[in-house]
ZABATI-817926 format. One record per residue (C-alpha): x negated, y negated, z; residue in three letters. Coordinates in Angstrom, 2 decimals. Layout:
N
<r <X Y Z> ALA>
...
This chain:
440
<r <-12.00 35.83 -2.08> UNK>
<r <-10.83 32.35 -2.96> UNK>
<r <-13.02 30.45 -5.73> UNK>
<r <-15.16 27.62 -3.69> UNK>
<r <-16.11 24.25 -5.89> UNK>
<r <-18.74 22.96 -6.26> UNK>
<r <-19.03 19.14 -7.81> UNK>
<r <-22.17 18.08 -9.65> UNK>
<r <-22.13 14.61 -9.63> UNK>
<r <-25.00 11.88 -11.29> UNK>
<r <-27.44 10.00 -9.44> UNK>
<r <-26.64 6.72 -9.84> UNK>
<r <-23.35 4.78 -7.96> UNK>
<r <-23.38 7.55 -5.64> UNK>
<r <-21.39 6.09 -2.92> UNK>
<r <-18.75 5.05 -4.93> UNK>
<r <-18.34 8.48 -6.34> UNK>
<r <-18.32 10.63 -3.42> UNK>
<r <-15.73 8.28 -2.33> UNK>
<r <-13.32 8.28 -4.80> UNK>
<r <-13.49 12.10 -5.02> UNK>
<r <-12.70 12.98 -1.45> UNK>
<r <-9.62 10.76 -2.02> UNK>
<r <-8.53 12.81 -5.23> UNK>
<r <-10.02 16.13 -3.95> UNK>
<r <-9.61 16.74 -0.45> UNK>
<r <-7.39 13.70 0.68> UNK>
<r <-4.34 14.23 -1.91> UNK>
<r <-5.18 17.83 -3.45> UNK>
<r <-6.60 19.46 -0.08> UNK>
<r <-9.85 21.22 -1.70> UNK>
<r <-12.79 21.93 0.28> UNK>
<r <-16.03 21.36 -2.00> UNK>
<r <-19.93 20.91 -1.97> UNK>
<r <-21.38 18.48 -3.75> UNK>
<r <-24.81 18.26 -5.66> UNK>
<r <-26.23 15.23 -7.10> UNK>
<r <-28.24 15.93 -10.25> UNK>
<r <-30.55 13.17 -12.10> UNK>
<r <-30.24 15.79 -15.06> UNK>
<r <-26.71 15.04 -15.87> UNK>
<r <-24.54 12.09 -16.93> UNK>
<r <-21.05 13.02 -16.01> UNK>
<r <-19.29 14.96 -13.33> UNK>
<r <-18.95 18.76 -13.24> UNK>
<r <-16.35 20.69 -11.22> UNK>
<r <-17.66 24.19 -11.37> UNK>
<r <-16.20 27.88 -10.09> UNK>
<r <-17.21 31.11 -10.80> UNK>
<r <-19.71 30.01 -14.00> UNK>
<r <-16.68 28.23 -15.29> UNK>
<r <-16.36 24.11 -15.07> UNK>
<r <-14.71 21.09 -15.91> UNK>
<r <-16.71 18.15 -17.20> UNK>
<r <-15.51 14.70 -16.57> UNK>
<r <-17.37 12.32 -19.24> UNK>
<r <-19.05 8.92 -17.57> UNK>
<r <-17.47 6.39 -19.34> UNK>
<r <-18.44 3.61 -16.62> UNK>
<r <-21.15 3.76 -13.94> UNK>
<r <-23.60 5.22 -16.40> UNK>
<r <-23.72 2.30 -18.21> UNK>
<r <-23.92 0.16 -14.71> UNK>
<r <-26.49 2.22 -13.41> UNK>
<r <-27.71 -0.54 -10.83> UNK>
<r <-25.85 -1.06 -7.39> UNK>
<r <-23.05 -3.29 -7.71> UNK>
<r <-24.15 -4.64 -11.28> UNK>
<r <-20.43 -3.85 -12.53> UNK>
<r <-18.77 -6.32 -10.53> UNK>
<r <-17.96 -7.93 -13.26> UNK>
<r <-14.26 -9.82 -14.55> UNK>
<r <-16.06 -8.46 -18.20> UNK>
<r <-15.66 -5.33 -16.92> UNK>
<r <-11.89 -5.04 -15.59> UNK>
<r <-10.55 -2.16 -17.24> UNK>
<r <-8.15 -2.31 -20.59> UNK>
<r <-6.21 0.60 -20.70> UNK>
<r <-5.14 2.82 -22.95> UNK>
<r <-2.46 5.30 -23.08> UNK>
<r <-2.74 9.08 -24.14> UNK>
<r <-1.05 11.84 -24.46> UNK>
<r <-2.96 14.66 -22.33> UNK>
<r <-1.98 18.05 -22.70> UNK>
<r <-3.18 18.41 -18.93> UNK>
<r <-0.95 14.95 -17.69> UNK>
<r <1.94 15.38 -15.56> UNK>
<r <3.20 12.51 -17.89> UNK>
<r <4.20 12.38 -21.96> UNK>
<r <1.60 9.57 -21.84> UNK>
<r <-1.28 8.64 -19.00> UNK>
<r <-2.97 5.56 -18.92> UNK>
<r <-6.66 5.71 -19.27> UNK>
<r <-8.28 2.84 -17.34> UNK>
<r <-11.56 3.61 -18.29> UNK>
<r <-12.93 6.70 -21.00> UNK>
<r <-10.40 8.28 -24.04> UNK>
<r <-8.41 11.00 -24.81> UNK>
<r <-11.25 13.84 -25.47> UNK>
<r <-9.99 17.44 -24.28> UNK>
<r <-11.85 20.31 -25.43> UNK>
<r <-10.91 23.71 -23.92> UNK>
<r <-12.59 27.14 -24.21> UNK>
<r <-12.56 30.26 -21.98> UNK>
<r <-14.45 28.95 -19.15> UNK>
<r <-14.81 25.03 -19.88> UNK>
<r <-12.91 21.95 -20.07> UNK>
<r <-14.78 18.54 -21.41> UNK>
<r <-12.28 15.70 -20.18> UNK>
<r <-12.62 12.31 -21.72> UNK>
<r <-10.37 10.59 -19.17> UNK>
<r <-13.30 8.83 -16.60> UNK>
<r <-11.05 9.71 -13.67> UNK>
<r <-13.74 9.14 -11.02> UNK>
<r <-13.62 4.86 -12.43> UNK>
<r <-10.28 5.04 -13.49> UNK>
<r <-9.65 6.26 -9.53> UNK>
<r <-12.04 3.97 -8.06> UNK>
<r <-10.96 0.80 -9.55> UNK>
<r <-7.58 1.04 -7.99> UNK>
<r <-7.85 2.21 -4.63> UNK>
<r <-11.34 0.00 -4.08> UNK>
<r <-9.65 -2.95 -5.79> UNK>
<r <-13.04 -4.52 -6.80> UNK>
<r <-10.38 -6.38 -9.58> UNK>
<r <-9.24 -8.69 -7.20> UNK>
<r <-12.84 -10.04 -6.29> UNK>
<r <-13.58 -10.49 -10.01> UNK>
<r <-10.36 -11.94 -11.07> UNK>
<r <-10.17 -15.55 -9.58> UNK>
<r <-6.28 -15.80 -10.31> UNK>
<r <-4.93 -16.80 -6.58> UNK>
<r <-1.55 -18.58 -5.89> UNK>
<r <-1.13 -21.51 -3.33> UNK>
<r <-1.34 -18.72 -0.47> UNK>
<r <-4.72 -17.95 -1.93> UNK>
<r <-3.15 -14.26 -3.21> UNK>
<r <-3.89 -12.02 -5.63> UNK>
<r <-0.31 -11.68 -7.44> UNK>
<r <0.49 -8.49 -8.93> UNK>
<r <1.22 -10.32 -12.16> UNK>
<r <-2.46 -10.57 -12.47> UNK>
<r <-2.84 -7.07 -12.49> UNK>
<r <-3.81 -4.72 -14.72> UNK>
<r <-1.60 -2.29 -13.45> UNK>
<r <1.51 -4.72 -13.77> UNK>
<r <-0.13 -6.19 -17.33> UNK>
<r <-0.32 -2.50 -18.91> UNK>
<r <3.08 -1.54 -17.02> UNK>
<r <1.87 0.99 -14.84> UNK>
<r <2.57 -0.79 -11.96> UNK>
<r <5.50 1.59 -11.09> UNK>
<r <3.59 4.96 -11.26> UNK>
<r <0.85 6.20 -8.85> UNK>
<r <-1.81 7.08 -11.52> UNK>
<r <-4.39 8.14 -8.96> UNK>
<r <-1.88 11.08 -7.77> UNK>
<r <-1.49 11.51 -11.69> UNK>
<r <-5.18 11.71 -11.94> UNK>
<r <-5.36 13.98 -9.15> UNK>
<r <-3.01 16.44 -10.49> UNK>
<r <-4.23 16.36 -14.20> UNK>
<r <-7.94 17.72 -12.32> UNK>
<r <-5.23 20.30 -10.67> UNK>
<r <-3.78 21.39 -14.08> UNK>
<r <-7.49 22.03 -15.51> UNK>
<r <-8.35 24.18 -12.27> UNK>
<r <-4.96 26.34 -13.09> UNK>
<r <-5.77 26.30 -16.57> UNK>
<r <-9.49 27.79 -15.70> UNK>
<r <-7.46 30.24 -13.38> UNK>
<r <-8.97 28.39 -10.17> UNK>
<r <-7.14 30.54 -6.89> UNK>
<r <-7.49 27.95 -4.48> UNK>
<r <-4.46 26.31 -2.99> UNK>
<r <-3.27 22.89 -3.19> UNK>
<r <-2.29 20.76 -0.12> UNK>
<r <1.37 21.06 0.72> UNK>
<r <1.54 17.36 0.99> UNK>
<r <5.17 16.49 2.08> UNK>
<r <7.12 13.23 1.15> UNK>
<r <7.73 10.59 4.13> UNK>
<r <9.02 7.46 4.54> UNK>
<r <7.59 5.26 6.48> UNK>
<r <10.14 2.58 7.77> UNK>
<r <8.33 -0.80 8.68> UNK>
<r <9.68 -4.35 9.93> UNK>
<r <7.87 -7.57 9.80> UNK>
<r <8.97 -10.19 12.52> UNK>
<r <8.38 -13.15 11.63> UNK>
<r <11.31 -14.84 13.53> UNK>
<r <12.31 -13.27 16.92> UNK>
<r <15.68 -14.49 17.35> UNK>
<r <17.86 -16.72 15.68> UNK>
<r <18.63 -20.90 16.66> UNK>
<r <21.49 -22.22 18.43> UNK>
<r <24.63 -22.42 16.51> UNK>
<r <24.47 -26.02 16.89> UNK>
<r <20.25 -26.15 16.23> UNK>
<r <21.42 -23.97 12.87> UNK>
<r <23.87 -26.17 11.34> UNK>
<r <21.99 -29.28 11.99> UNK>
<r <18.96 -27.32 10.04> UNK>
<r <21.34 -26.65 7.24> UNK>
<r <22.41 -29.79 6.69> UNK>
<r <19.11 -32.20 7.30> UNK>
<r <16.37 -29.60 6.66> UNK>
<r <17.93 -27.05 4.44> UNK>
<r <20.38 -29.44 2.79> UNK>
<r <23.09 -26.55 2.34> UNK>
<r <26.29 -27.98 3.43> UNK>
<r <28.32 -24.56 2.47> UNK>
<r <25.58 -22.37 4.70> UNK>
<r <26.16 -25.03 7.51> UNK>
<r <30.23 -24.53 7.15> UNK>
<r <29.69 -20.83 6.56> UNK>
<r <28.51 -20.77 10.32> UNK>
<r <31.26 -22.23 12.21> UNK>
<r <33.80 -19.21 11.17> UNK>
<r <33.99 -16.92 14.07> UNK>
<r <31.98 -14.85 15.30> UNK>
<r <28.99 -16.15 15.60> UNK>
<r <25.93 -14.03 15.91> UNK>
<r <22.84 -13.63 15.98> UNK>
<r <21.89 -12.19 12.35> UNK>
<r <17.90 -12.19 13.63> UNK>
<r <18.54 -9.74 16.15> UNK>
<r <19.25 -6.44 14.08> UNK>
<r <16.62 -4.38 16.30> UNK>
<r <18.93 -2.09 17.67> UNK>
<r <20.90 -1.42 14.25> UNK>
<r <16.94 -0.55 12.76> UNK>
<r <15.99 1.66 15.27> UNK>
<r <19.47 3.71 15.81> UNK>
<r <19.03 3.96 11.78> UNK>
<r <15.92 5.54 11.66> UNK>
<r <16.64 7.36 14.77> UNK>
<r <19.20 9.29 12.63> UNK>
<r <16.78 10.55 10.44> UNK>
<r <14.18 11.01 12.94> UNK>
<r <11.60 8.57 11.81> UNK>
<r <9.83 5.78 14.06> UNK>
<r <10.39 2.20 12.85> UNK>
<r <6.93 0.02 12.73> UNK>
<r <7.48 -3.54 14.54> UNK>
<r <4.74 -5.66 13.33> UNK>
<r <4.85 -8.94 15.55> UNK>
<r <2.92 -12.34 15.62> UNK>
<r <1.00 -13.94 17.96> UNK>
<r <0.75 -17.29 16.02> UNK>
<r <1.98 -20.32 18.33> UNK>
<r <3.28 -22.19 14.77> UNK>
<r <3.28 -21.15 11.23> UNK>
<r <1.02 -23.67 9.20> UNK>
<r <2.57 -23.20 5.94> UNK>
<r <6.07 -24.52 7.53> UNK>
<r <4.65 -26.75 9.87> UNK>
<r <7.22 -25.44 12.49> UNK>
<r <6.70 -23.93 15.53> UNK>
<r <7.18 -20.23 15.74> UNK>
<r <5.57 -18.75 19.08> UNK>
<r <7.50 -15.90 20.59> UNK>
<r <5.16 -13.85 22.90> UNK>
<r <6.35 -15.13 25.97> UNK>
<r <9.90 -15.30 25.30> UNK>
<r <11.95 -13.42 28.12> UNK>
<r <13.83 -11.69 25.17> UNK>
<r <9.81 -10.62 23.60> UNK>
<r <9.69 -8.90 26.61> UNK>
<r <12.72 -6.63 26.57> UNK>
<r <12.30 -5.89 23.17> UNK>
<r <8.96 -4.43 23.19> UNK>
<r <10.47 -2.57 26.37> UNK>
<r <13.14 -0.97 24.48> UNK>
<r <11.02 -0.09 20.98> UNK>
<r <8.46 1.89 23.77> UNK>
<r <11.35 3.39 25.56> UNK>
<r <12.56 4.43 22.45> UNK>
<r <9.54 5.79 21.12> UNK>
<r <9.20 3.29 17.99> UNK>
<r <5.62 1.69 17.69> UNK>
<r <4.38 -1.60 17.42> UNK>
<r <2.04 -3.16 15.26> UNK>
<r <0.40 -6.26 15.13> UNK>
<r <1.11 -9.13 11.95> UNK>
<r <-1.59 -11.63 12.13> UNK>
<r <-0.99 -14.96 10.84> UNK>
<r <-0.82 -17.06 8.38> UNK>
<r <-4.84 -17.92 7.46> UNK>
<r <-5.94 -15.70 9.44> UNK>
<r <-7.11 -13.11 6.30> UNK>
<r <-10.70 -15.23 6.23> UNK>
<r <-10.91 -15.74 9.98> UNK>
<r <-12.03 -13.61 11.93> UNK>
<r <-12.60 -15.40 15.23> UNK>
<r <-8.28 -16.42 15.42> UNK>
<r <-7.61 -12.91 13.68> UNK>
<r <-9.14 -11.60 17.04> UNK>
<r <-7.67 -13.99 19.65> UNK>
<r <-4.02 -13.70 18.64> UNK>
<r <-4.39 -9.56 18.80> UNK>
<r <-5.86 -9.86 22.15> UNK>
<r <-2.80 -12.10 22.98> UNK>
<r <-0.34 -9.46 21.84> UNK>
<r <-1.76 -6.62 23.32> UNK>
<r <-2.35 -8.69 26.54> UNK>
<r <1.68 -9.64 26.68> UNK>
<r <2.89 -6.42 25.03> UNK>
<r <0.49 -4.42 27.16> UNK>
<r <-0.09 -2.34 23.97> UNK>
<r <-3.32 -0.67 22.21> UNK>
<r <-2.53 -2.43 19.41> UNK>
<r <-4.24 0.19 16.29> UNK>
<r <-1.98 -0.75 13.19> UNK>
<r <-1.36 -4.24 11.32> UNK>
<r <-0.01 -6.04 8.21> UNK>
<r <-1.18 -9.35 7.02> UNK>
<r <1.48 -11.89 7.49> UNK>
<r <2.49 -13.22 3.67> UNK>
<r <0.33 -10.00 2.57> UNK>
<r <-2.44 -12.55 2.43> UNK>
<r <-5.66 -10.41 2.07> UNK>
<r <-9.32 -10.61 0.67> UNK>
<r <-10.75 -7.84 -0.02> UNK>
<r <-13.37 -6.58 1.84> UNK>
<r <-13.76 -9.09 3.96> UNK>
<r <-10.01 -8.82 5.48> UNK>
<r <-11.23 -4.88 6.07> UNK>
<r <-14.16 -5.68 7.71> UNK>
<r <-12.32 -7.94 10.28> UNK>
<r <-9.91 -5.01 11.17> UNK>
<r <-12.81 -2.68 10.99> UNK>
<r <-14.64 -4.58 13.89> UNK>
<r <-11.53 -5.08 16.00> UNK>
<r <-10.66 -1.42 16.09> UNK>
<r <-7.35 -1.22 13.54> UNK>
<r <-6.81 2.22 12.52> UNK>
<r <-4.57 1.43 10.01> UNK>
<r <-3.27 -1.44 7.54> UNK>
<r <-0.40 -1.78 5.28> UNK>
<r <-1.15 -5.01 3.68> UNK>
<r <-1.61 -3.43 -0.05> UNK>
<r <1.78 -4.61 -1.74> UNK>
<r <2.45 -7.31 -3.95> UNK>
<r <4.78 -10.11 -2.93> UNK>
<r <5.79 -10.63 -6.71> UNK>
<r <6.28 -7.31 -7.95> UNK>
<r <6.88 -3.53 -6.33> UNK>
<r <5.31 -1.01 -7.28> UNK>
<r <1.53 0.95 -6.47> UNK>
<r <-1.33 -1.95 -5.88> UNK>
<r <-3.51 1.17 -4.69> UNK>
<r <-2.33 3.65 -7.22> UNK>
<r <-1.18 5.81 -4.95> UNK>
<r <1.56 5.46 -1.74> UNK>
<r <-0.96 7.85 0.49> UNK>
<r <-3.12 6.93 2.92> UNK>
<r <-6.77 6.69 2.08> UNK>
<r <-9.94 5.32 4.02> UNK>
<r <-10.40 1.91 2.75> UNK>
<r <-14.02 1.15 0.78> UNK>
<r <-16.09 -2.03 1.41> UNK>
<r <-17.40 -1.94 -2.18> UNK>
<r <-19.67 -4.60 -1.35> UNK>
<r <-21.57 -2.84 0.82> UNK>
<r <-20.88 0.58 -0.59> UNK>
<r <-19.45 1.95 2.17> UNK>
<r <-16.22 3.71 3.58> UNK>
<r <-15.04 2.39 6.18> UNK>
<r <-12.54 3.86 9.40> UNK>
<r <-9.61 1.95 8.25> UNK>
<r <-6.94 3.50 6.21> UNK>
<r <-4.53 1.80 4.10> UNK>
<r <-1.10 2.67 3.88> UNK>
<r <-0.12 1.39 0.83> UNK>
<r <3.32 -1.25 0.67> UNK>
<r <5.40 0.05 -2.07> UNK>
<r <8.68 -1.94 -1.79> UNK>
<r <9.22 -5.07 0.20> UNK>
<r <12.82 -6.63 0.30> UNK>
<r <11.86 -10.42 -0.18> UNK>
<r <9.85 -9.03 -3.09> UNK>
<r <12.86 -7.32 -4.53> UNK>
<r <15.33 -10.27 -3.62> UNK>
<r <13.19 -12.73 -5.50> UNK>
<r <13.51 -11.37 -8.64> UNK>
<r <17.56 -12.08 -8.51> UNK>
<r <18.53 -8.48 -9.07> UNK>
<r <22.20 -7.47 -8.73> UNK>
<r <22.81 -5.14 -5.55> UNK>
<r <23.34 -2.57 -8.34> UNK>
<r <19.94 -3.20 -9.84> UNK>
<r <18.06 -3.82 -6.19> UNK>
<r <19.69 -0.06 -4.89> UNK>
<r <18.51 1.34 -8.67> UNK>
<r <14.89 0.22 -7.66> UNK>
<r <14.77 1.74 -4.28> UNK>
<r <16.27 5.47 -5.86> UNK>
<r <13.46 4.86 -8.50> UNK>
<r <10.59 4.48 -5.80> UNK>
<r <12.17 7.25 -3.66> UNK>
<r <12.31 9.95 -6.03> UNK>
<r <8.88 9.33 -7.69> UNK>
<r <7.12 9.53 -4.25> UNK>
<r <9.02 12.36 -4.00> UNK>
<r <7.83 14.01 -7.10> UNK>
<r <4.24 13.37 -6.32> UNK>
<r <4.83 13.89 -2.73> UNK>
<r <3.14 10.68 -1.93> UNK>
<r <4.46 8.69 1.18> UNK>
<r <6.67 5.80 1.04> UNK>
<r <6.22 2.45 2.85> UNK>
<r <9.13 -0.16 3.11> UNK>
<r <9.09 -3.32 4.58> UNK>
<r <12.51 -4.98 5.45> UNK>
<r <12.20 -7.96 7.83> UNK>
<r <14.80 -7.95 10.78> UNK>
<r <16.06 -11.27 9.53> UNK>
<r <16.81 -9.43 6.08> UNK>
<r <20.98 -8.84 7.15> UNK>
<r <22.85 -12.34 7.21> UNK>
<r <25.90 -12.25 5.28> UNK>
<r <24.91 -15.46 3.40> UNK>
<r <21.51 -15.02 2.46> UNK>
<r <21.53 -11.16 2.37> UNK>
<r <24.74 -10.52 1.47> UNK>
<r <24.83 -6.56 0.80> UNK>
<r <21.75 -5.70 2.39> UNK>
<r <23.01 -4.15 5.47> UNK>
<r <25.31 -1.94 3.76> UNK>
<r <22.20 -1.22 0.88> UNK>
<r <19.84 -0.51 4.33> UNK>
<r <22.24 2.21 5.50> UNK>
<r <22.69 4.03 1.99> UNK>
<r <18.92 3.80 2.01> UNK>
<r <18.11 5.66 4.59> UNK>
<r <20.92 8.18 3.52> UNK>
<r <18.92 8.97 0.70> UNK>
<r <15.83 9.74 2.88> UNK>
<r <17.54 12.12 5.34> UNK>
């Protein structure tokens, strides 16, 4: 008979901690588990068979009251440890210390991994740190994952499996999810189609002031370097993936102060034709401002579905603008199933902790709501901002791959369909297809 757990968990913050661990517990490690809540104890116990694993309360006992550690006092400052349980030489410890005491049948663990979970998949840090850029985001160089340089590893899935190496070590039978790496392949588009050849150069020169990209356009042939849909979905047609379109139903984009409406384009039309023919899916990509405002957040998905005659269940925030919870709650009342606007525009890397999908939490009003996040990992403006080489850029995708691989945690990537001009993007095309050569 397979060992059944049971998880003893404290009285107070209880929301917050049954939350955080049916994401490490049954979402990533696949364990079925009953839970008690005990006003005797002060920390969490994992018990089987009269053995047990205690994880010490190094946060929400001392916060005891709802909400009352929403605090920018109390943003964690890691440390890091070596943990004779870590999949890692050393983990960082968000909140709690490096206490390990092992017997027969016990385990005391001084690693809080229930707040050290919590505070990066609810990410209550960016509504107590008041850093924001002229987009009004939260940058991951505010971060404490990008300020401690763990940015680039998904600690929750290293939580998860250090609470997997205890239940081994206290010869635990269950078995563990057989969670498989994917990729998931997504496109934001911003710009349907490119100008004229004439409308471009004249652009380059008075708007763009870039007399060598206005030049660069009149050698033959001239194309259009917008319209890569076909080369996207024929390469992740060879791999049998779907491609995500995320479109816009924004008549102009404010921050430009240029006009940018494409739904009722003829050439809309056939496209969204051909991506359903050809069994890709669309998403929706509100726009810009509309993170905070939820009256045009609705109107312009009712305008897309209306013109793409779509059920429109997934989205990503255009310019990853987001607020969190209030950005949830507006998807959460206009029936998105998903969202995959939890990536940094400055930096790659694991906002969430973690690249799998997980029920989002509207921390201020303790609650879990039906929209899952699927996590951005690596975006290419992101990447092409930092003025890599194409040596360095490839070197950061492998890296990403093969550690979502090792934790078999999905991968999201975001390359825009205007991300393939031989001027801008020199490099990227030919990067694209060795990409998705890796992920076959």
């Amino acid at each position: 008979m397979k060992n059944k757990l049971t998880i003893h968990i404290p009285t107070n913050n209880t929301e917050e901690r049954l939350y955080t661990l049916k994401v490490l517990i049954k979402n990533i490690l696949g364990l079925d588990y009953t839970i008690q809540s005990d006003s005797g104890i002060s920390d969490t116990y994992i018990c089987f068979d009269n053995k047990r694993i205690c994880i010490k309360d190094h946060f929400f006992g001392r916060h005891t009251q709802p909400l009352s550690y929403l605090s920018a006092q109390n943003i964690a400052k890691p440390n890091y440890f070596s943990y004779i349980f870590s999949p890692e030489e050393s983990t960082p410890v968000l909140y709690g210390d490096d206490e390990c005491l092992i017997s027969d049948n016990n385990i005391i663990c001084g690693i809080d991994i229930i707040a050290s979970a919590y505070f990066m998949l609810s990410r209550w840090e960016e509504y107590c740190h008041k850093n924001r850029d002229r987009h009004n985001r939260f940058l991951g160089n505010d971060s404490v994952a990008y300020r401690y340089n763990f940015l680039h590893r998904p600690i929750v899935n290293e939580y998860a499996t250090i609470i997997w190496n205890m239940l081994k070590h206290l010869n635990f039978d269950g078995n563990r999810a057989e969670n498989k790496f994917e990729c998931h392949i997504t496109h934001d588009i911003d710009i349907l189609q490119s100008n004229s050849r004439l409308k471009s150069i004249i652009g380059d020169i008075v708007k763009r002031r870039d007399i060598k990209l206005a030049l660069s356009r009149l050698l033959p042939p001239y194309t259009d370097t917008v319209n890569t849909y076909d080369f996207l979905m024929t390469q992740s047609e060879s791999i049998d993936l779907q491609s995500t379109f995320y479109f816009m139903a924004a008549d102009y984009r404010p921050e430009h102060f240029a006009h940018n409406g494409y739904l009722h384009k003829k050439e809309f039309g056939k496209l969204i034709a051909e991506i359903k023919q050809r069994q890709h899916i669309i998403g929706f990509h509100p726009g810009y401002n509309t993170y905070n405002a939820a009256d045009r957040w609705h109107e312009q998905k009712t305008a897309l579905e209306k013109t793409s005659d779509t059920t429109i269940k997934l989205c990503r925030q255009h310019f990853l603008q987001i607020e969190v919870p209030y950005t949830f709650n507006i998807l959460e009342q206009n029936n998105i199933g998903e969202d995959s606007s939890l990536g940094y525009p400055d930096h790659t890397g694991f906002r969430c902790g973690t690249g799998n999908k997980f029920n989002v939490f509207d921390f201020l009003n303790r609650k879990e709501l039906n929209v899952k996040e699927c996590p951005l990992i690596i975006m290419d403006t992101c990447i092409r901002n930092q003025n890599l080489t194409m040596t360095e850029t490839e070197k950061t995708y492998v890296y990403y791959i093969n550690i979502c691989k090792k934790y078999n945690t999905p991968i999201t990537i975001l390359f825009h369909n205007s991300s393939f001009d031989n001027y801008h993007w020199k490099g990227w095309k030919e990067l694209y297809t060795k990409i998705i050569t890796l992920l076959k």
